[in-house]
SERO-4910 file (N, C-alpha, C, O; in steps of 0.05 Angstrom, whole numbers):
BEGIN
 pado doro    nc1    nc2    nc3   cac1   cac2   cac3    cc1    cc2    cc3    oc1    oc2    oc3
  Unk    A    616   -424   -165    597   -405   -153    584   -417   -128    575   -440   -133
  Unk    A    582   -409   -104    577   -412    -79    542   -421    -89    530   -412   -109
  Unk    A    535   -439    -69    505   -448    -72    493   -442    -42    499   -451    -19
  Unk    A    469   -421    -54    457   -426    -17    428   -438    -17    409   -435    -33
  Unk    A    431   -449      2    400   -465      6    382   -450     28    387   -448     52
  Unk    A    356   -439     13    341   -422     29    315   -433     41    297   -432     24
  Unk    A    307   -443     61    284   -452     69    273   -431     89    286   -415    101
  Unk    A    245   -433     90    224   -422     91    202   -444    113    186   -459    104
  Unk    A    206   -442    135    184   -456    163    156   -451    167    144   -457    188
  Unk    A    146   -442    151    118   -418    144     98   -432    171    104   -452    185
  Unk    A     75   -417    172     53   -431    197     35   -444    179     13   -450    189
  Unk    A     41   -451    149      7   -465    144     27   -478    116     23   -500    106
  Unk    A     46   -461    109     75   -475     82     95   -475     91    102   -462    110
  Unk    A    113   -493     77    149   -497     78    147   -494     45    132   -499     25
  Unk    A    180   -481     53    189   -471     20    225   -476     25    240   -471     44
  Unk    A    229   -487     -1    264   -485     -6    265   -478    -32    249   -481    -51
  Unk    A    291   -467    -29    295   -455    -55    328   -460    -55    340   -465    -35
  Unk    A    342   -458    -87    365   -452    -86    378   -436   -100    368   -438   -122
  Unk    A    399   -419   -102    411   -394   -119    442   -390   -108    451   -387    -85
  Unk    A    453   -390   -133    477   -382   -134    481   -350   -127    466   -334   -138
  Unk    A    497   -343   -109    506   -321    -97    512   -301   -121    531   -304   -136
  Unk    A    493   -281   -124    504   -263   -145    485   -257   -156    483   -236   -169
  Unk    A    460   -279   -153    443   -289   -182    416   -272   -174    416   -269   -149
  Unk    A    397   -262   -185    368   -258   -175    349   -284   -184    324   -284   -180
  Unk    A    356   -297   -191    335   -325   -201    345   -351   -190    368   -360   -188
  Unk    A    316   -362   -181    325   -385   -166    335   -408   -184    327   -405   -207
  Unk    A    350   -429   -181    353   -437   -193    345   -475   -188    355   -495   -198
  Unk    A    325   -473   -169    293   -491   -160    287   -481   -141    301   -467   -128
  Unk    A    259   -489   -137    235   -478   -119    213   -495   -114    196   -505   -130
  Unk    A    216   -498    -86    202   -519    -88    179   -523    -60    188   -536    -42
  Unk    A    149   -511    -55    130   -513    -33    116   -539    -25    115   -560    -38
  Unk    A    105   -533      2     92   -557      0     72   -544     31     80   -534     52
  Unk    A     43   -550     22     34   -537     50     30   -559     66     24   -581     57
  Unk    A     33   -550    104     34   -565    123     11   -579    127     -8   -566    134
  Unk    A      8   -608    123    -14   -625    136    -30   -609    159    -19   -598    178
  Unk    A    -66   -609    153    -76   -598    180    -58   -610    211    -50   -593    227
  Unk    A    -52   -642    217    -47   -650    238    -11   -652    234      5   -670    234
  Unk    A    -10   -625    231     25   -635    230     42   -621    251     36   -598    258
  Unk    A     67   -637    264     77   -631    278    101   -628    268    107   -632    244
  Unk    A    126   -615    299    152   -611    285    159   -624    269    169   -615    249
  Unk    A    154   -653    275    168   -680    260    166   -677    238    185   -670    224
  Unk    A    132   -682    225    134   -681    203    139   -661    186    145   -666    163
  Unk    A    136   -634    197    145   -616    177    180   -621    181    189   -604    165
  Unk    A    190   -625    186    221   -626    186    226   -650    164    244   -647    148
  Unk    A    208   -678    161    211   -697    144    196   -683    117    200   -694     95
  Unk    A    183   -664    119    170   -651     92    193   -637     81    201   -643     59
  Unk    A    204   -619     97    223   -592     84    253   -618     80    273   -611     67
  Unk    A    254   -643     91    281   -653     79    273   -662     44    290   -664     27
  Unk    A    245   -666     38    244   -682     17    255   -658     -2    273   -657    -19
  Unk    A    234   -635      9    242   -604    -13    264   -606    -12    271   -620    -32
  Unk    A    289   -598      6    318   -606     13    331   -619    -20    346   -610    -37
  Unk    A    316   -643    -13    327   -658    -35    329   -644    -57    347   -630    -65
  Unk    A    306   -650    -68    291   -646    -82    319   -610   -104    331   -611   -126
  Unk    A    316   -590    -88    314   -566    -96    352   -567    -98    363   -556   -116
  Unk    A    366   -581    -79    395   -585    -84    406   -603    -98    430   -600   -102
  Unk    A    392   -628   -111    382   -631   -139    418   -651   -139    431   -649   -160
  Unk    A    430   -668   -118    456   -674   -105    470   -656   -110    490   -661   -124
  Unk    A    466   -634   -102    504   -614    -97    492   -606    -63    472   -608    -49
  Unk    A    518   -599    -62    520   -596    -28    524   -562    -25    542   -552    -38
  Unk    A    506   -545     -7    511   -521     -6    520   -511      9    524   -521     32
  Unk    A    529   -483      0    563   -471     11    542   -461     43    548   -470     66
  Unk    A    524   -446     38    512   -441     60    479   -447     68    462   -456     52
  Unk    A    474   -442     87    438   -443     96    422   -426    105    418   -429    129
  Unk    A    409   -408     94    388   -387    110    365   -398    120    363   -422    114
  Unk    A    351   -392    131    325   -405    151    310   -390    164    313   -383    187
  Unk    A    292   -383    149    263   -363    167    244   -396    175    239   -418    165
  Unk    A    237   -381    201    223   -395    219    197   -378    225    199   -357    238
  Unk    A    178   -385    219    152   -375    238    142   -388    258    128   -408    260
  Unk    A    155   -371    279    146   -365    314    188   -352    329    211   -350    321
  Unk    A    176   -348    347    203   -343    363    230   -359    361    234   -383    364
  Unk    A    246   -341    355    277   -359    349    300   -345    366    302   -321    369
  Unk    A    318   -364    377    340   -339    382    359   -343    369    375   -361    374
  Unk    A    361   -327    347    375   -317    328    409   -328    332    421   -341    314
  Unk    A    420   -320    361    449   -320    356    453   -352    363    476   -361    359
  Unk    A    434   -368    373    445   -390    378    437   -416    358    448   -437    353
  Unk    A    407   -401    348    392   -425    327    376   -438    329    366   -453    312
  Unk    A    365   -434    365    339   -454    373    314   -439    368    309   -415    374
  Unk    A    295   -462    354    268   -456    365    259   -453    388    256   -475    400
  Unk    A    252   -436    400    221   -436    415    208   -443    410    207   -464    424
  Unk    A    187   -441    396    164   -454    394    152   -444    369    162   -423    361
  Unk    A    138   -452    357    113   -447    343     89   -438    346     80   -451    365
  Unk    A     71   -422    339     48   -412    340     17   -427    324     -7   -422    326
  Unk    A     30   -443    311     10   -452    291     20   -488    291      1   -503    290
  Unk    A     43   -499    294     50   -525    291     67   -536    326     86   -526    338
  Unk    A     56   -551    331     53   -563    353     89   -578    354     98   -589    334
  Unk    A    104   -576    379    127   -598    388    150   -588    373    166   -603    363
  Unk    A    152   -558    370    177   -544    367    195   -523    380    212   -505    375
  Unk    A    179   -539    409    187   -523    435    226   -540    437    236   -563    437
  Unk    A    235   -512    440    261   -515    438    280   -530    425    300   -538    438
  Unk    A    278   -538    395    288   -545    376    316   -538    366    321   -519    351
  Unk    A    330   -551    374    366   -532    358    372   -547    333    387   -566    329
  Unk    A    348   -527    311    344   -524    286    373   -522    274    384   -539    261
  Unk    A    383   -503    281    411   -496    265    433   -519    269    449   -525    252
  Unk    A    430   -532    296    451   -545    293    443   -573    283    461   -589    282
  Unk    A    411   -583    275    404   -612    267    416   -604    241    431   -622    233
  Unk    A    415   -584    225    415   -579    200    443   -576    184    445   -583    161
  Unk    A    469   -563    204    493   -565    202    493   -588    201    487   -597    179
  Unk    A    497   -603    216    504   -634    226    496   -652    200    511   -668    190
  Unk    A    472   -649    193    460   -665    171    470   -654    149    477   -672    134
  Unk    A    476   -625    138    477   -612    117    508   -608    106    515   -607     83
  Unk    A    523   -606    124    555   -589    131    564   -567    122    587   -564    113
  Unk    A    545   -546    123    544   -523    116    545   -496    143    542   -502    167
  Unk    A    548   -482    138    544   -462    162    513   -454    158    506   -453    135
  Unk    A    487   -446    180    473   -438    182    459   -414    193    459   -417    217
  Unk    A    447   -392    186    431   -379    191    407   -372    201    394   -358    186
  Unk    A    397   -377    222    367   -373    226    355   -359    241    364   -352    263
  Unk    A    331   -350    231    311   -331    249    283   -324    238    273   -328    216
  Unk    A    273   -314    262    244   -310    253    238   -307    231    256   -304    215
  Unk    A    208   -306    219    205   -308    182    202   -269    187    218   -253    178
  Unk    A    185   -264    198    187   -229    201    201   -216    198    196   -197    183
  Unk    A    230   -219    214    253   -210    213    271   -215    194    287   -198    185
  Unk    A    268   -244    188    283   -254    161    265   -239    127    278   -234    106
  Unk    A    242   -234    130    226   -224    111    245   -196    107    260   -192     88
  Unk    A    238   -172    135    253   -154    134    278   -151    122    286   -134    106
  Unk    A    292   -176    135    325   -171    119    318   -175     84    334   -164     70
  Unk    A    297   -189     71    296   -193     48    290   -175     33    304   -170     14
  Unk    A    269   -159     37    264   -134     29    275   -106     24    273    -88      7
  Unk    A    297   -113     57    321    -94     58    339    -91     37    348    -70     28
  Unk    A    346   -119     26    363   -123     19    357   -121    -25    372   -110    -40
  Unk    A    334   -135    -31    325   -149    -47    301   -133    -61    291   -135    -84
  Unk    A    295   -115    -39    251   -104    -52    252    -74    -51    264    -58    -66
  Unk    A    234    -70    -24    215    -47    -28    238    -28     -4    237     -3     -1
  Unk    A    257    -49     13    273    -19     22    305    -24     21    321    -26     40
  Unk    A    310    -27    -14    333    -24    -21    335     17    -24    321     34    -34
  Unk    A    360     16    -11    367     48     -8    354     66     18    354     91     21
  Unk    A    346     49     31    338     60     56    352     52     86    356     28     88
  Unk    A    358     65    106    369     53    125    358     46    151    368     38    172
  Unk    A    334     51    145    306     38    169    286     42    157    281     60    142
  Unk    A    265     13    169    246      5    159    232    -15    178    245    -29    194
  Unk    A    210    -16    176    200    -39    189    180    -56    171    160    -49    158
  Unk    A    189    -75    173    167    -95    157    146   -116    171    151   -135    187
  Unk    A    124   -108    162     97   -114    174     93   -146    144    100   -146    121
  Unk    A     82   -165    162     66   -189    149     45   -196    161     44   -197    185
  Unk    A     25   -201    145     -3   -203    157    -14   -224    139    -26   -223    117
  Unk    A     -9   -241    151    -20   -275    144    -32   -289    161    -52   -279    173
  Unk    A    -23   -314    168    -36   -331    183    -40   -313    217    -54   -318    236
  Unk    A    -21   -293    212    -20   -285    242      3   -253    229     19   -251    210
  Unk    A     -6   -236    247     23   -208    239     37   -211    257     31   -216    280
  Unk    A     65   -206    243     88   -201    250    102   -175    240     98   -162    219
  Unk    A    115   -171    256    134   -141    241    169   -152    248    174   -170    264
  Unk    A    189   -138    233    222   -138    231    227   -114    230    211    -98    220
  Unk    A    249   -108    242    267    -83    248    290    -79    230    307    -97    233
  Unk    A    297    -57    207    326    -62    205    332    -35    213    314    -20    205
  Unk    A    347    -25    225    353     -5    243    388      5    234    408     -8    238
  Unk    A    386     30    222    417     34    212    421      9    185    439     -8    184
  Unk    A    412     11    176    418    -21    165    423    -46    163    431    -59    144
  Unk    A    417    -54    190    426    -79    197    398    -90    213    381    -73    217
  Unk    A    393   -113    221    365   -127    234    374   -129    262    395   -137    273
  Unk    A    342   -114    274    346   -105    302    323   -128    308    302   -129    294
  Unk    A    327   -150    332    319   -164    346    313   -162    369    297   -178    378
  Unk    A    323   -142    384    309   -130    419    329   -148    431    340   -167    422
  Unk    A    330   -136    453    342   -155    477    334   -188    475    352   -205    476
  Unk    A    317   -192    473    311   -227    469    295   -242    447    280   -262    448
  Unk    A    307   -223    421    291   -226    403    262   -232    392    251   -249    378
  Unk    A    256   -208    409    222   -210    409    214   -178    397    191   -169    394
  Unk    A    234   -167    392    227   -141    383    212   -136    356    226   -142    337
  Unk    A    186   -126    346    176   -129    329    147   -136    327    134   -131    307
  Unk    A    138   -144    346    115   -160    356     91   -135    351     75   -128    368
  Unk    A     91   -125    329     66   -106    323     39   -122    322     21   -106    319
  Unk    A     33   -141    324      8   -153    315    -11   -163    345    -34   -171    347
  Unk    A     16   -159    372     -2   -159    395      7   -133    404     20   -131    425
  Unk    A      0   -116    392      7    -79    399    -26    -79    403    -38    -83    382
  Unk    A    -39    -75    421    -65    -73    442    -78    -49    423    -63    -31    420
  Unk    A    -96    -47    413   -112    -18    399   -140    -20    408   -151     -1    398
  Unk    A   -151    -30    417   -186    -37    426   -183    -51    458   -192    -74    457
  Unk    A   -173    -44    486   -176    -54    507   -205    -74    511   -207    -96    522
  Unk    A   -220    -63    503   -248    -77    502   -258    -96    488   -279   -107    493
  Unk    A   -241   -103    467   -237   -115    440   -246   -139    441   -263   -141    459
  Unk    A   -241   -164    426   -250   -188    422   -219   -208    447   -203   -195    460
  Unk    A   -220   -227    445   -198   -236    458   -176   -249    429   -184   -262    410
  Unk    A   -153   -242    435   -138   -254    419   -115   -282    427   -107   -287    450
  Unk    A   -108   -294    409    -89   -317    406    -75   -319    435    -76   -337    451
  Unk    A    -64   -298    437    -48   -297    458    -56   -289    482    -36   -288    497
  Unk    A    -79   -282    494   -104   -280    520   -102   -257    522   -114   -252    543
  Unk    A    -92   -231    508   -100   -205    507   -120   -199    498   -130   -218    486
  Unk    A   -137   -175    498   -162   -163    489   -147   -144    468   -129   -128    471
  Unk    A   -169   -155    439   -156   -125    417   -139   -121    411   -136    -96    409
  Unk    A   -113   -138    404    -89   -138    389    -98   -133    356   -119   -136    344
  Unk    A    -73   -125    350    -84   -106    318    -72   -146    309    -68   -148    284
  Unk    A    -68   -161    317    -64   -183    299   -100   -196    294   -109   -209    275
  Unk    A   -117   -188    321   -136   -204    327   -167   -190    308   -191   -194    310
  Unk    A   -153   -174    294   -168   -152    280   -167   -155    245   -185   -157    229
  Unk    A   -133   -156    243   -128   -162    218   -104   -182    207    -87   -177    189
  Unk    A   -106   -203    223   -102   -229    202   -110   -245    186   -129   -258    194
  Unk    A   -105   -250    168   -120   -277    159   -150   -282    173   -170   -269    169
  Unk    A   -146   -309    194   -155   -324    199   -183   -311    218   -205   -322    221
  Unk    A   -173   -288    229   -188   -272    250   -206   -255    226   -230   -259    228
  Unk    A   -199   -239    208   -216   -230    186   -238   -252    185   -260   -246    194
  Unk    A   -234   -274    174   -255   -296    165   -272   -301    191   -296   -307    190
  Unk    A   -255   -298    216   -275   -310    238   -295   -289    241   -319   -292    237
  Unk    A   -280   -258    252   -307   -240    258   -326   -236    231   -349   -228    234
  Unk    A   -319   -241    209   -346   -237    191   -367   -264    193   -391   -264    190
  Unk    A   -349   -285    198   -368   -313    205   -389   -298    224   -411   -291    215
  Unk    A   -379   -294    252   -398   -283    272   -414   -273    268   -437   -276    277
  Unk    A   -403   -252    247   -426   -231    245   -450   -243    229   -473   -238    235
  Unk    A   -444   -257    211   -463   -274    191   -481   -293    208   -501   -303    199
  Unk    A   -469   -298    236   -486   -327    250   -507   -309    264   -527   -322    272
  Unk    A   -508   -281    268   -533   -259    291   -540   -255    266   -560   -241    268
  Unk    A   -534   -260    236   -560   -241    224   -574   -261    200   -558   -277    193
  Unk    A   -589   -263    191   -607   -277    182   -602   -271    154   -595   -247    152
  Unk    A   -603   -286    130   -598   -288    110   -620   -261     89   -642   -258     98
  Unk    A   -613   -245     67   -623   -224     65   -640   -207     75   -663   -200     68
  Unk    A   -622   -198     98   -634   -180    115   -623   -151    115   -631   -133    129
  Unk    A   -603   -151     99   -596   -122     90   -594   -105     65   -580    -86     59
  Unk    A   -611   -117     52   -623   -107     22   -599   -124      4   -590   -108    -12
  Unk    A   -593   -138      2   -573   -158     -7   -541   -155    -11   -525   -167    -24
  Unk    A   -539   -131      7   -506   -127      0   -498   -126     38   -474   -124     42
  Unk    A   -513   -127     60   -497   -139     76   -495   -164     85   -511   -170    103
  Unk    A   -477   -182     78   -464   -203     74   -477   -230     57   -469   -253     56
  Unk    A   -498   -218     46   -510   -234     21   -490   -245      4   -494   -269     -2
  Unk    A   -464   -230    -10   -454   -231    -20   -431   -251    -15   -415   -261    -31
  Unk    A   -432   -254     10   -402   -264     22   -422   -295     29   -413   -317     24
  Unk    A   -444   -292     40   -456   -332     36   -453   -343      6   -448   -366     -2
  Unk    A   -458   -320    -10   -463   -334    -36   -444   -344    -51   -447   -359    -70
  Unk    A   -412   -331    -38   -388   -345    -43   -386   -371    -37   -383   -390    -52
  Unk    A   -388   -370     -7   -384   -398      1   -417   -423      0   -425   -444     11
  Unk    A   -420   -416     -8   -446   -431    -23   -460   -433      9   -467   -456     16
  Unk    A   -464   -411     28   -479   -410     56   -464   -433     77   -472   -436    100
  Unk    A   -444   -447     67   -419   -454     84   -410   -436    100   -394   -422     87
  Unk    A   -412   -427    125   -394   -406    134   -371   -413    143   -355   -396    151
  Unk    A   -365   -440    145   -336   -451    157   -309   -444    134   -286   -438    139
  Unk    A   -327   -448    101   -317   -441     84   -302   -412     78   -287   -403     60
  Unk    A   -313   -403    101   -293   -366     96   -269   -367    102   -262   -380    121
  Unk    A   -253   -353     88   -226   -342     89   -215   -314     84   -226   -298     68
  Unk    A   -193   -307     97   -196   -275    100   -195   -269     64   -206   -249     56
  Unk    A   -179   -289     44   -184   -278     22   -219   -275      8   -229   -255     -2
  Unk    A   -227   -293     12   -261   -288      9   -268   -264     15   -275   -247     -2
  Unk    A   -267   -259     43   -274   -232     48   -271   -207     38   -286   -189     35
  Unk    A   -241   -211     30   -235   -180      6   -249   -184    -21   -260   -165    -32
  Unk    A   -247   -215    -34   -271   -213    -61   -298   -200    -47   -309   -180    -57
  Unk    A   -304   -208    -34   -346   -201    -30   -340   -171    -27   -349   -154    -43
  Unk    A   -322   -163     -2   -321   -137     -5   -310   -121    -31   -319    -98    -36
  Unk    A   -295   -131    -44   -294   -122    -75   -314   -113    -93   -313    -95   -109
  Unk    A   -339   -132    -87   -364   -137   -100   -392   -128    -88   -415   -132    -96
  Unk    A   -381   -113    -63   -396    -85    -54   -415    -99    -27   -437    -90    -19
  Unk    A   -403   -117    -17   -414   -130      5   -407   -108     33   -385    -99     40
  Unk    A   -427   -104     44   -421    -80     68   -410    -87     85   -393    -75     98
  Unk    A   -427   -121     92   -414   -134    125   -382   -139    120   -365   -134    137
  Unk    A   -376   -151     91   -341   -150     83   -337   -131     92   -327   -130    115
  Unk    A   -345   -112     77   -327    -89     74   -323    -76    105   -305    -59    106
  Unk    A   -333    -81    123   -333    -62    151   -317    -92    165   -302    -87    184
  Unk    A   -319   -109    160   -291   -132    182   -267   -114    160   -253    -95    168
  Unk    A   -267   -122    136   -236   -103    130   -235    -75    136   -212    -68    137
  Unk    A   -251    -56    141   -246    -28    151   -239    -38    175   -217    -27    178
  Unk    A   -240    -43    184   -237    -49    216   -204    -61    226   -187    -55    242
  Unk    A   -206    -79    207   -168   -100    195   -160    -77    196   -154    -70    219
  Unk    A   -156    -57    171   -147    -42    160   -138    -21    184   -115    -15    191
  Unk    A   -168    -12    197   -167      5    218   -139      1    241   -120     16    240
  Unk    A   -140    -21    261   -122    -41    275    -92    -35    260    -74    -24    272
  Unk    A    -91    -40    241    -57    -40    231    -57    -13    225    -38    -12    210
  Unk    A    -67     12    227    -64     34    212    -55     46    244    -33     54    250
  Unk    A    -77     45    258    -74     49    294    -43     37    301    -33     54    316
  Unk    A    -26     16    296     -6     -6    306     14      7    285     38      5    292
  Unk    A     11     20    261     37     42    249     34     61    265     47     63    285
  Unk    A     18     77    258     13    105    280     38     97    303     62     99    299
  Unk    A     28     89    320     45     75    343     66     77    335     80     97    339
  Unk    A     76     52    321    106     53    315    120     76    303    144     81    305
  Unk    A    104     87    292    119    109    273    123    130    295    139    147    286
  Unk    A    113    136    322    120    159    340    137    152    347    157    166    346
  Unk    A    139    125    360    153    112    378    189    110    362    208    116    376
  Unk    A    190    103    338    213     88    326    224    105    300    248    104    293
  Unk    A    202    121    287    208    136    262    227    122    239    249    128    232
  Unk    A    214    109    234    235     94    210    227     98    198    203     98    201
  Unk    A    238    109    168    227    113    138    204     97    125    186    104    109
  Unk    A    209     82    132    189     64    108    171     35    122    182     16    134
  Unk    A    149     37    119    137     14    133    133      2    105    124     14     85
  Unk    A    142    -27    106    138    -46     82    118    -62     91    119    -64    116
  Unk    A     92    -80     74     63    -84     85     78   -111     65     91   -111     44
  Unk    A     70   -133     82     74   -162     65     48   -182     70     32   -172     86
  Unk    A     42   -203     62     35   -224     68      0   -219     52     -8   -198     42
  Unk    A    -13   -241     54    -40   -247     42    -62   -224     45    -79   -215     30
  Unk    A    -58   -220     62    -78   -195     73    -77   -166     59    -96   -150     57
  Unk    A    -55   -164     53    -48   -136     37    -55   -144      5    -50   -128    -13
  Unk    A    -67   -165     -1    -80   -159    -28   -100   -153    -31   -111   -156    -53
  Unk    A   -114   -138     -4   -136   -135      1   -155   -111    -14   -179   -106    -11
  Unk    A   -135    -97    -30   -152    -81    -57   -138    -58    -42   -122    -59    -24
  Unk    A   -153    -30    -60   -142      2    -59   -157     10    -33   -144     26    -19
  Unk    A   -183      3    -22   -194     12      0   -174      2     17   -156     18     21
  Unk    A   -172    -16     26   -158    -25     43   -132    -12     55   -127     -8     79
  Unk    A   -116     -5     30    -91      5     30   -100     35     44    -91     40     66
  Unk    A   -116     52     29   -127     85     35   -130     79     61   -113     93     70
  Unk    A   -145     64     85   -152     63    103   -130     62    119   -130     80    136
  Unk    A   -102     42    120    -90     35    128    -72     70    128    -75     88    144
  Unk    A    -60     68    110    -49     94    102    -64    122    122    -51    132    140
  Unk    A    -87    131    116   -102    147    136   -103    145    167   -100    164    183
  Unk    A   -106    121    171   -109    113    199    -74    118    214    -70    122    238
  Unk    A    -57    117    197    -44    107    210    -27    136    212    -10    138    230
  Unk    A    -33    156    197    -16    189    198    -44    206    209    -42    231    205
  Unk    A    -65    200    220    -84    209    236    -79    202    264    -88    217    282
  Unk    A    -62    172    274    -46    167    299    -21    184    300    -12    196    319
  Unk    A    -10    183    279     22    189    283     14    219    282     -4    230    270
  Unk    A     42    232    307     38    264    307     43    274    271     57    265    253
  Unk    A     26    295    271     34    304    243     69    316    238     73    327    216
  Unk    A     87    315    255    115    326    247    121    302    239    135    306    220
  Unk    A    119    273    243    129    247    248    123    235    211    101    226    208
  Unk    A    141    235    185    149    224    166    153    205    160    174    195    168
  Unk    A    133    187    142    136    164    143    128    153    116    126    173    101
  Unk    A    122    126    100    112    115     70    104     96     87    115     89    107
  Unk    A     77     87     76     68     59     75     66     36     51     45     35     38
  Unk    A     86     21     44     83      7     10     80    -11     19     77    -18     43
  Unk    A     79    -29    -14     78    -57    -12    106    -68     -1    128    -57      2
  Unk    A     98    -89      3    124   -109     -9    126   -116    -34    105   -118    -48
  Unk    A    152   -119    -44    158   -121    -78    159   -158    -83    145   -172    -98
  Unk    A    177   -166    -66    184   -196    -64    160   -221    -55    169   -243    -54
  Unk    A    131   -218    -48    109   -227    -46    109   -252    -28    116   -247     -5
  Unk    A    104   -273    -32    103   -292    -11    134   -299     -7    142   -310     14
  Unk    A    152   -291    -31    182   -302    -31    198   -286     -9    220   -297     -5
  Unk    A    193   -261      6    205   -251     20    221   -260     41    242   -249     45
  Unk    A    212   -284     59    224   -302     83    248   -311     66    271   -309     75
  Unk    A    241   -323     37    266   -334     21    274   -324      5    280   -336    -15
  Unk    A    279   -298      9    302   -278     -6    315   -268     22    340   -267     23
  Unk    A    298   -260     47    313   -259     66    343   -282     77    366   -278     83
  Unk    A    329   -304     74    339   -330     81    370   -336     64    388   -351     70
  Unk    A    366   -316     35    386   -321     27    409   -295     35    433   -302     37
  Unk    A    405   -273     39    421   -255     55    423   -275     76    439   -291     67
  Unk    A    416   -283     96    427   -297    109    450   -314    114    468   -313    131
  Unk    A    444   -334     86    461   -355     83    489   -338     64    511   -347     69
  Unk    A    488   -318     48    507   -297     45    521   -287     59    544   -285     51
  Unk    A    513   -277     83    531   -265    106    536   -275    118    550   -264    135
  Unk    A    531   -305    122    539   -326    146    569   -336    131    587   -341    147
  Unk    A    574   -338    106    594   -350     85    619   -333     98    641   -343    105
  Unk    A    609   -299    101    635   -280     96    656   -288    127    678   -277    131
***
């Protein structure tokens, strides 16, 4: 039985996995999150130990590889990274043949997520879709006719700097009001920080953002976009209006896509989407209040959860074999 080895380049984890072609269960699994000060290097000496570690000495028939930040797909190099420093122009695919002797696969984690989902989750039986992740940063994948659409220079997908507030806050990438700079991770945690540093500790009868210091024991460095969905769970207002707002941003950035592209099914992945039933209602509303009302569309989960880059990764290393 063919063995494929699936790794996973994440912006904050690395993940390998391994599974026999045929199989739905891995058969090891193995994470490890990236050192705050880590560079290409070391995450490349991290993901060889997993390597080891998960191929357990057998040698695999093939290699899939989601990467988070820009990849070009048909040749195998990194561009760069968004979150890990010195992976400007990396020919990932071919250090990995060379070391591995396998054929390789690689591409973006968004796009590779998409193919996983396509293939594996929430848009088995469908023949377009776009898959949205909203983690350390959003990304979206195309599969178009059934197959993964990359754009002319594999940049196609890029929903998370789709502009919705010109006036907006500044984001990652020196635009104003990207729906990434609204509802990621990291940006969730920052604008409720802000908002907590202009307002003075029970000053809104104890449910605007009382709730969310008393998590982090009045640490505000301590916030994280998951924090934020507990307090707002627990009826915190200042929460709850940075996630209407998240929510708002990606509901505005479907709208969009869905005039523009009409694909059946928008699949929602990554940390941010466990953000409770408000969250979801918002997203959902906002986003068929943008789109013309003739324009048909679903907003779901993802089924496959943080594993999606590495179920993609393994369609990969599947179709790279044939």
């Amino acid at each position: 039985m063919a063995l494929i080895l699936a790794l996973d380049f994440g912006g904050t984890k690395l993940a390998a996995a391994t599974v026999e072609a045929g199989s739905r269960e891995w058969l090891r699994h193995e994470n490890k999150l990236s050192p705050a000060n880590a560079d290409a290097l070391s995450d490349i000496e991290i993901m060889r130990s997993l390597i080891d570690y998960v191929l357990d000495q057998r040698k695999p028939d093939a290699i899939g590889v989601s990467f988070g930040g820009p990849v070009d797909a048909d040749t195998g190099m990194v561009r760069l990274s968004h979150h890990v420093p010195g992976w400007e122009n990396i020919p990932l695919k071919l250090l990995l043949e060379e070391e591995y002797h396998a054929p390789v696969s690689i591409d973006n984690d968004a796009n590779v997520a998409a193919i996983g989902e396509h293939r594996f989750g929430a848009g088995q039986g469908y023949d377009s879709l776009f898959y949205i992740t909203i983690s350390t940063g959003v990304g979206g994948g195309w599969i178009l006719n059934n197959k993964p659409w990359q754009g002319a220079g594999g940049m196609a997908g890029e929903i998370g700097h789709i502009v919705v507030d010109p006036a907006g806050p500044v984001c990652l990438c020196g635009k104003r009001g990207c729906v990434e700079r609204f509802a990621s991770g990291p940006y969730i945690a920052q604008n409720a920080k802000e908002l907590l540093e202009k307002q003075p500790p029970n000053s809104g009868g104890g449910t605007r953002g009382d709730i969310l210091r008393q998590l982090v024991g009045n640490d505000l460095n301590l916030i994280t976009g998951q924090i934020v969905s507990v307090a707002a769970s627990n009826g915190d207002e200042l929460a709850k209006a940075v996630l209407y707002k998240a929510a708002w941003a990606l509901g505005v950035g479907i709208g969009n896509v869905a005039n523009l592209m009409n694909p059946q099914r928008f699949v929602l992945g990554g940390g941010v989407t466990k953000a409770g039933d408000s969250f979801w209602a918002t997203v959902r509303k906002i986003a068929q209040e943008t789109a013309l009302p003739e324009v048909n569309f679903e907003v779901v989960r993802a089924v496959l959860g943080d594993d999606a880059p590495l179920w993609g990764a393994v369609a990969l290393g599947l179709d790279v074999m044939k």
